[in-house]
C-alpha positions in Angstrom: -0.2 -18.4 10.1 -1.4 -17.7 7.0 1.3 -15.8 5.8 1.7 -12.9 3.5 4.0 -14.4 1.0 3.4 -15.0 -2.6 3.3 -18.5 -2.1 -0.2 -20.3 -2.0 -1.6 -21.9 0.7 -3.4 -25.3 0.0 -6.6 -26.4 2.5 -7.4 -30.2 1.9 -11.4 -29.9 3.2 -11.7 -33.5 5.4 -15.3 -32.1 6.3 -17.2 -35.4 6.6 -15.8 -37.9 4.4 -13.7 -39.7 7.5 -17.0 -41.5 7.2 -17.3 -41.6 10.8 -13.6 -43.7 11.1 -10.9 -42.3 12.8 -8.8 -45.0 11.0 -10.3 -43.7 7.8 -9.6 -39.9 8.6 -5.9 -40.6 9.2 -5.7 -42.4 6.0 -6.7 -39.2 4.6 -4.4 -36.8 6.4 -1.6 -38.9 5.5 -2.5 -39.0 1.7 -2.5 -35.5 1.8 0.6 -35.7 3.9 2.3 -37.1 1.6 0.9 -34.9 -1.5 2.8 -31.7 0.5 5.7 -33.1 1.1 6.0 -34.4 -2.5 5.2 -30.7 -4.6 6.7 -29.3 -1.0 3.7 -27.2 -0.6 2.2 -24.9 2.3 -0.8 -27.2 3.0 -3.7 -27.6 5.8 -5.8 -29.9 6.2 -9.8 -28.9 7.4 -11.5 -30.6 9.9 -15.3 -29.2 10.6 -16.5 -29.5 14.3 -20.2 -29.6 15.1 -21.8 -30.8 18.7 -24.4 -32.6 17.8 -26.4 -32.8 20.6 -26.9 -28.4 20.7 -26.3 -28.3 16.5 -29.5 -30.3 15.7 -33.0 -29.5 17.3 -34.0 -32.5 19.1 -37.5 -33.1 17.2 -35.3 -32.9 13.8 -32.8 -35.4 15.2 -34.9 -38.9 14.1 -36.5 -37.0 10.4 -34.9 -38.4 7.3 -33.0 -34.7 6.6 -30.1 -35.2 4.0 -27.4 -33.0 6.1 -28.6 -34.3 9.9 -28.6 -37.8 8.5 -25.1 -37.6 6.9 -23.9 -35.4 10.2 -25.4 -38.2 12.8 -23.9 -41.5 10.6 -20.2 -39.8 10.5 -19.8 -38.0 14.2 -16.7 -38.4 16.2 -15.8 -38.3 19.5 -13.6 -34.8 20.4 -10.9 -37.5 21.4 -11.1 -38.8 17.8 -10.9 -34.8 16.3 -8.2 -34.5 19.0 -5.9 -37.2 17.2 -6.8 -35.9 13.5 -5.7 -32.5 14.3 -2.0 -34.5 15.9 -1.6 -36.4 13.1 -2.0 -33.1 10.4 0.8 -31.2 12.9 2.9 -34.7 12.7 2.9 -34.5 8.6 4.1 -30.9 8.9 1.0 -29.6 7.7 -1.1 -26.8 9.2 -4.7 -27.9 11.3 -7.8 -25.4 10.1 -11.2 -26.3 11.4 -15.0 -25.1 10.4 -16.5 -24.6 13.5 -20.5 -24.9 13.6 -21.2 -23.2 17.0 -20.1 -21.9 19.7 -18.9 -24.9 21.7 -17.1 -26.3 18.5 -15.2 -23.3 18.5 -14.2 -23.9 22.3 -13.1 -27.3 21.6 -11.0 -26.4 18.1 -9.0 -24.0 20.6 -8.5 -26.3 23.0 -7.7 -29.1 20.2 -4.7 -26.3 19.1 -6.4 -26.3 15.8 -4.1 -23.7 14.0 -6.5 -21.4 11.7 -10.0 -21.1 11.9 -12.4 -21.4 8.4 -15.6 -20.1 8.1 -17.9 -21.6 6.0 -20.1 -19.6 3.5 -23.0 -20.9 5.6 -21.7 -19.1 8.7 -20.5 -16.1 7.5 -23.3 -13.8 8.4 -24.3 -15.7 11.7 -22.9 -12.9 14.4 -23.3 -14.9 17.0 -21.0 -17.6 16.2 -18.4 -14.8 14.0 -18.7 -12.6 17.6 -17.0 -15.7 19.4 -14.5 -16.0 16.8 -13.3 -12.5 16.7 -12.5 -12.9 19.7 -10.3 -16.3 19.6 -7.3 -14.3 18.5 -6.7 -17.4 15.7 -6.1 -16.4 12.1 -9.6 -16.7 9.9 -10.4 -17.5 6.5 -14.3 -16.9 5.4 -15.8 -18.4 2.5 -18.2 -16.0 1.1 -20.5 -18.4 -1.1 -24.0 -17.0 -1.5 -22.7 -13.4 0.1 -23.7 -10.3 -1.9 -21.3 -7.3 -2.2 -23.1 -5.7 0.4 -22.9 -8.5 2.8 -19.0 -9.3 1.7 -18.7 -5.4 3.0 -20.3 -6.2 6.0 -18.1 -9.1 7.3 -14.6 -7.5 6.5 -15.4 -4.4 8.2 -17.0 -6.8 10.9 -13.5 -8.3 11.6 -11.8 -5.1 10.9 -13.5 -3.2 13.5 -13.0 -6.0 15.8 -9.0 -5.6 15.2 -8.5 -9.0 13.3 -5.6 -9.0 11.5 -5.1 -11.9 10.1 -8.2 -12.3 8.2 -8.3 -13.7 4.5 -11.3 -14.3 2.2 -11.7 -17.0 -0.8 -14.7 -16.8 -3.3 -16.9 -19.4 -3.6 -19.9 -20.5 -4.9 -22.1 -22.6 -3.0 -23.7 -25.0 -5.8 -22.0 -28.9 -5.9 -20.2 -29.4 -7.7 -20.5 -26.0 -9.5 -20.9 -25.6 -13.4 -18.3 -23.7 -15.1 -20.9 -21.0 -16.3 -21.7 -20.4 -12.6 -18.1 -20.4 -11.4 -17.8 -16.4 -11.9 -14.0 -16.1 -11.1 -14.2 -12.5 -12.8 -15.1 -12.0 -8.9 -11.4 -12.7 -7.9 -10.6 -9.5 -9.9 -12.9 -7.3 -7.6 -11.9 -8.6 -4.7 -8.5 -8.0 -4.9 -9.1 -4.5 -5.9 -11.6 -3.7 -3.4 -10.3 -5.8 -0.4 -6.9 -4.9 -1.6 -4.8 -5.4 2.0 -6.5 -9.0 2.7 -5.7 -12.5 1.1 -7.5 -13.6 -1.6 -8.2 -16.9 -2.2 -10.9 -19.9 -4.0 -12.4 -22.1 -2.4 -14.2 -24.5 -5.2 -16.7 -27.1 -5.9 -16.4 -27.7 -9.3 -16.5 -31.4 -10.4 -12.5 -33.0 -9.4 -11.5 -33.4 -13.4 -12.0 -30.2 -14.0 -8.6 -28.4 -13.3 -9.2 -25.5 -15.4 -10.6 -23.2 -12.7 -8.1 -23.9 -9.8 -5.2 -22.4 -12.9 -7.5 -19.1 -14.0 -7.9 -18.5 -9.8 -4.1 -18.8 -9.8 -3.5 -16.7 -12.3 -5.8 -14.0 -11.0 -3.8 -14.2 -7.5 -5.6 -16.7 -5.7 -3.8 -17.2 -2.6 -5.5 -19.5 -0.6 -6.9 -22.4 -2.2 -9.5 -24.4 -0.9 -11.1 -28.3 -2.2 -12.5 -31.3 -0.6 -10.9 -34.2 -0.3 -11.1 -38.3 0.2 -10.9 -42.0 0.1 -13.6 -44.1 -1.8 -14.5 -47.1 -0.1 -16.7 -49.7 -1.3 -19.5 -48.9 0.8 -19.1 -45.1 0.9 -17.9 -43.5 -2.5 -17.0 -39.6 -2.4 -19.6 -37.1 -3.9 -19.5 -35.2 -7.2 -17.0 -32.6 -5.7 -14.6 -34.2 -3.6 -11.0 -35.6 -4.8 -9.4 -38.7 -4.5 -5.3 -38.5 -3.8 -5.4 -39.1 -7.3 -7.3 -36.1 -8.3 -5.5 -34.0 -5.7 -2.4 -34.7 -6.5 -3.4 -33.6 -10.2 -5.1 -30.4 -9.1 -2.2 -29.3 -6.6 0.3 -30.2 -9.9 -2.2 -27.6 -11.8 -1.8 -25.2 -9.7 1.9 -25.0 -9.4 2.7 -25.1 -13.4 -0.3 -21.6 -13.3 1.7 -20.3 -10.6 5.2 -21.0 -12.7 3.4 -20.0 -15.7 2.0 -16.8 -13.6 5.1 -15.9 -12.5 5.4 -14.3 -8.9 3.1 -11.2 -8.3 5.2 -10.0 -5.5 7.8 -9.5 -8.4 8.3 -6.8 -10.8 8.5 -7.6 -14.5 12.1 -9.1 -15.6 13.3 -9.0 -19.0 16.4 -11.6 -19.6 19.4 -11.3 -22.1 18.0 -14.5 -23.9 14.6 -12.3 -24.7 16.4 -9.4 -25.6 18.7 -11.1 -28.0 16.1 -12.8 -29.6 14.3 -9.7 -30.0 17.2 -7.9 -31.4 17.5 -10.4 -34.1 14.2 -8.4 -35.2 14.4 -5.2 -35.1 15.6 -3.1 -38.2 19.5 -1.7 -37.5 20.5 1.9 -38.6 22.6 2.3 -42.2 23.8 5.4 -43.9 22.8 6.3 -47.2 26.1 8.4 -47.8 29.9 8.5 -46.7 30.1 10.2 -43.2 32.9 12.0 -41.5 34.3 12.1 -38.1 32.3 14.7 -36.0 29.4 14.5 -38.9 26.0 15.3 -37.3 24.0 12.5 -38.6 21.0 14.0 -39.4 18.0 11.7 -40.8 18.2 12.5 -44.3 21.6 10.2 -43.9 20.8 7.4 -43.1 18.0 4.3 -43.5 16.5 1.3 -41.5 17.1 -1.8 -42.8 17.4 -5.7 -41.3 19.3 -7.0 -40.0 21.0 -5.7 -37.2 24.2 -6.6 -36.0 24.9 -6.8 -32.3 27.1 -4.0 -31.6 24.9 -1.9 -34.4 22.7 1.2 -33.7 19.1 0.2 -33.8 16.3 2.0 -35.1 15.2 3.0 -31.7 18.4 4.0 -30.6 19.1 6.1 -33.2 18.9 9.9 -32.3 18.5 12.7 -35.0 21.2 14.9 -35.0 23.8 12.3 -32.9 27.7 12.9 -34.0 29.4 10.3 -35.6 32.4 9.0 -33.6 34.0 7.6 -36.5 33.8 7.9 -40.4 31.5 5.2 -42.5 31.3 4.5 -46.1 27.9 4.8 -47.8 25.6 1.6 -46.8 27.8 0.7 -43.8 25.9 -0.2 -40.4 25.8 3.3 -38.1 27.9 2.4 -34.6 27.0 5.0 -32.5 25.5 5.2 -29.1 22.6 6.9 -27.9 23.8 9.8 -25.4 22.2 9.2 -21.7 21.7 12.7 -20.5 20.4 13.5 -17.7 17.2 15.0 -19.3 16.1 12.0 -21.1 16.7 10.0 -17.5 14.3 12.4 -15.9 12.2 12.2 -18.2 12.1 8.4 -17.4 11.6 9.0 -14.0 8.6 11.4 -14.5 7.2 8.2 -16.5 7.5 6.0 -13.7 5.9 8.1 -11.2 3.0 8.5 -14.0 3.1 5.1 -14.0 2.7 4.9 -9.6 -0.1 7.4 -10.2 -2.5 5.0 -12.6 -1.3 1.8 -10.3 -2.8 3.7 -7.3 -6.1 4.9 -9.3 -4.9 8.3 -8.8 -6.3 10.5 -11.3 -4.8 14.3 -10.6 -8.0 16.4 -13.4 -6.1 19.0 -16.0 -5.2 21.6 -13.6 -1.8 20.9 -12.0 2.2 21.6 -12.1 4.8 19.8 -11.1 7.8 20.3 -9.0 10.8 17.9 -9.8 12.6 18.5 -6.3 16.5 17.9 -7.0 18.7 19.2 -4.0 21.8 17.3 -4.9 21.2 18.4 -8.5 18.9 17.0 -11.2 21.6 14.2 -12.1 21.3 12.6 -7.7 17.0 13.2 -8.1 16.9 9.0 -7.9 18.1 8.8 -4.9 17.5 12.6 -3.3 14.3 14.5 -3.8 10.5 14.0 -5.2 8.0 14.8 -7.3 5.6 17.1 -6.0 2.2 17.6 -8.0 0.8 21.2 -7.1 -3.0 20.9 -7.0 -4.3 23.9 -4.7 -2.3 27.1 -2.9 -5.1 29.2 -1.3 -6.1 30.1 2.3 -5.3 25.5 2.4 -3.1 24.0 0.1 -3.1 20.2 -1.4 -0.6 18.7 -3.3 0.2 14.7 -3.7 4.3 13.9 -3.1 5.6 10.9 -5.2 8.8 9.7 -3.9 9.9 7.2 -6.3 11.2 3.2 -4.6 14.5 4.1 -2.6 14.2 7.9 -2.6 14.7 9.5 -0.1 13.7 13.4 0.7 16.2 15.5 2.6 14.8 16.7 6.5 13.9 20.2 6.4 11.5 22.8 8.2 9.0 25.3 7.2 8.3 28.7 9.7 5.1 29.8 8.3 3.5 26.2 7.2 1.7 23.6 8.6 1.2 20.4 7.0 -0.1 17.0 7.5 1.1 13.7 5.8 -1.6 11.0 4.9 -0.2 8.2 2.7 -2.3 6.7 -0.1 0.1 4.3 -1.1 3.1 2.6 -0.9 5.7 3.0 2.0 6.7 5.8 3.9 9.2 6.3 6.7 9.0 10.3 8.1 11.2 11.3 10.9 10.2 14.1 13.0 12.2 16.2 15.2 14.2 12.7 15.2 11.4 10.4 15.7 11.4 7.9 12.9 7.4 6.5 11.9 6.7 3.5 9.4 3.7 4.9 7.7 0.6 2.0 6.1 -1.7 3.7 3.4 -4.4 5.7 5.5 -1.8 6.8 7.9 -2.0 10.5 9.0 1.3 12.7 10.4 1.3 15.8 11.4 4.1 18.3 10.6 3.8 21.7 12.8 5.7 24.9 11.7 9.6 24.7 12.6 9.5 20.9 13.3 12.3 19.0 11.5 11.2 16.4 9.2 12.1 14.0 6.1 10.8 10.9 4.3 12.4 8.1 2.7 10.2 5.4 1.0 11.0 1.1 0.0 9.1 0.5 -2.8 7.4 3.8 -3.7 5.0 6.1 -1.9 2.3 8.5 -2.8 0.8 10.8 -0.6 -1.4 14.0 0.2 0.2 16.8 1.7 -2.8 19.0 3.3 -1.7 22.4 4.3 -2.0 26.1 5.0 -1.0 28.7 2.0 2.4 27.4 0.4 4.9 30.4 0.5 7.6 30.5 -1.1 11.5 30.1 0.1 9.7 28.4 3.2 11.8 25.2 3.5 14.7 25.2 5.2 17.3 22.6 4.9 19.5 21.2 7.6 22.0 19.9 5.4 24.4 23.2 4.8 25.4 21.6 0.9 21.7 22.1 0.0 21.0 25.4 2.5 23.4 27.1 -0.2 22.1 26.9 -3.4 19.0 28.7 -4.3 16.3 27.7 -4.1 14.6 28.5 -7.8 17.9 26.0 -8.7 17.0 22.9 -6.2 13.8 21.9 -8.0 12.2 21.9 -11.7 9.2 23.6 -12.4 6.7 21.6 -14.7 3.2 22.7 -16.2 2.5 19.3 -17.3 3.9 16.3 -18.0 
């Protein structure tokens, strides 16, 4: 429900400014209706349930208590919650509810509320979370006032309990919140450490302010979270909620971060616009002297100079010792191309599984080699073979296997090894003995001597291949092409890199 796309979910927080009106509630869901459908947004609108009669101790129910007497003057009847949560379905937006207790929770589920929030309050009372878990709803937890300790605590809480679909927004429980107390910088460790959940803000900064809702967007927010309403003469909102007005301006903020973001999900892209504009800086190659056909055009010959023309060699495409393909006359533009062999594009390859390593934290020490496993020859190693970074060969071996997005490794057996497979990142499919696995990071496979296996990957995997002693000319290939050529010539042997 929640969804694992890039796209950002938007929770308009009712909580308690229907003022005690259905009439008044719906005029809210349908502002906010109307909001999604016009910036054609994933949005939900947040009810919070609370019975009353259990919620409140019965000798607090008559004191003049800020929250009790603001809870009392705006309840609704469940029949009344009932036709909020069919009038958010009927503007094709998504019902999430706060639950207060146990009995709230029962009636959310039996209202077909679709996702169930957490509020920062809540999110270390194991009672009520104990009932959630077990609701089988998607849940988002606020985690205002939570240390890193007790943020620990609740993910592995719901991870232990098996839920799956589990997200978590920072927050900061002060309203509305000053911008030195807002402390997105949080967002950052969050994603980092909680890595495999959605991330996501749930604010209370004052409704002007639209400044935060664009740095939590641009630091992958996910999930974003405000309160919402409709002054009334009598009842005008508080210092944090938003009028459609406001909302409209804060969902508008949001989408130009996210366009001006660009999405994560999406590697970096470099257009022919940027590139020709780029171009029309950078300093083109000229000779100094008259060259010959077949020349070697060593540096010595030649200077860098703006500006370059489009079909001209650029300083960094210029290559020492490249052959001229044509003769030039002294202070002519150099027309040459820069030769793309097959050891400069492994050589880019090796950089780009460098490049997986530091993405994954990965840090291999000093003392390594590295195996550039080619079995269709060095010029196929993008789409056959992997890198294999040789840590340990004793009595147990280690070594990490980087298999680059779309490559795939060739099935083959070993007689005298055993092995086990535990990704650490990325995607893996291994097929063994013919069984084919979809491996997630933490995964473990086991590979006994003379079993048949390969591995292919989507976007890139790295992972730890635990073993006994490595021995050499102990893989045998199934594929006859690559069972002929020796094996000293199917793989290159590294020090460093």
């Amino acid at each position: 429900m929640t969804s694992k796309s890039s796209e950002p979910l938007f929770i308009f927080e009712l909580a308690n400014n229907h003022q005690g009106s259905l009439s008044h509630g719906l005029k809210i869901v349908e502002a906010m209706g109307r909001i999604a459908r016009q910036y054609r947004i994933r949005a939900a609108v947040k009810l919070q349930y609370r019975d009353l009669a259990t919620f409140i101790h019965p000798e607090f129910r008559s004191r003049d208590h800020k929250h009790i007497k603001r809870f009392l003057s705006t309840e609704l009847p469940a029949a009344d919650y009932a036709a909020l949560v069919s009038a958010i379905h009927e503007h094709g937006m998504i019902a999430a509810c706060t639950p207060f207790d146990e009995s709230s929770l029962d009636l959310l589920i039996n209202h077909g509320v679709d996702i169930i929030k957490i509020a920062s309050c809540s999110a270390n009372d194991w009672p009520l979370l104990e009932r959630i878990a077990q609701s089988s709803k998607p849940v988002i937890c606020s985690s205002g006032g939570l240390s890193q300790e007790e943020m620990d605590q609740i993910v592995n809480f719901f991870e232990h309990r098996s839920v799956t679909d589990f997200s978590l927004l920072h927050c900061v429980g002060l309203y509305p919140t000053p911008n030195d107390a807002l402390q997105l910088h949080v967002l950052d460790w969050m994603r980092k450490r909680y890595h495999w959940l959605r991330i996501g803000y749930s604010g209370h900064e004052a409704p002007a302010n639209l400044d935060p809702v664009k740095i939590a967007v641009a630091k992958g927010a996910r999930i974003l979270e405000r309160h919402v309403g409709i002054p009334t003469p009598d009842s005008p909102l508080n210092a944090y909620s938003m009028n459609p007005a406001e909302t409209e301006a804060w969902v508008a903020a949001a989408l130009l971060a996210r366009s001006i973001s660009g999405n994560p999900e999406q590697p970096k892209h470099v257009t022919q616009a940027e590139l020709d504009s780029l171009r029309s800086l950078k300093r083109g190659t000229y000779l100094r002297q008259p060259i010959a056909i077949g020349e070697a055009i060593t540096p010595e010959k030649v200077f860098f100079a703006m500006p370059c023309a489009e079909s001209q060699t650029t300083s960094s495409e210029y290559l020492s010792g490249m052959h001229a393909t044509q003769s030039y006359e002294m202070n002519s533009a150099l027309l040459e191309r820069r030769p793309r062999t097959t050891t400069v594009a492994l050589r880019g390859l090796l950089h780009e599984a460098k490049g997986m390593l530091h993405e994954a934290g990965i840090h291999i020490g000093k003392s390594y080699s590295i195996d550039m496993s080619h079995h269709y020859g060095p010029e196929r190693f993008r789409q056959h073979g992997a890198i294999i970074v040789n840590l340990i060969n004793r009595e147990y071996c280690k070594k990490l296997i980087i298999v680059l997005p779309g490559q795939s490794h060739p099935s083959h057996r070993h007689a005298v090894k055993e092995e086990s497979f535990q990704l650490l990142h990325g995607d893996l499919q291994v097929v063994l003995d013919g069984q084919v696995t979809s491996m997630r990071p933490g995964d473990i496979a086991l590979v006994e001597r003379g079993m048949w296996h390969s591995f292919s990957s989507r976007k890139g995997a790295i992972f730890e291949e635990v073993s006994t002693t490595h021995v050499a000319g102990d893989s045998f290939y199934e594929d006859p092409e690559i069972a002929a050529i020796d094996p000293m010539q199917r793989k290159t042997v590294l020090e460093a890199w």
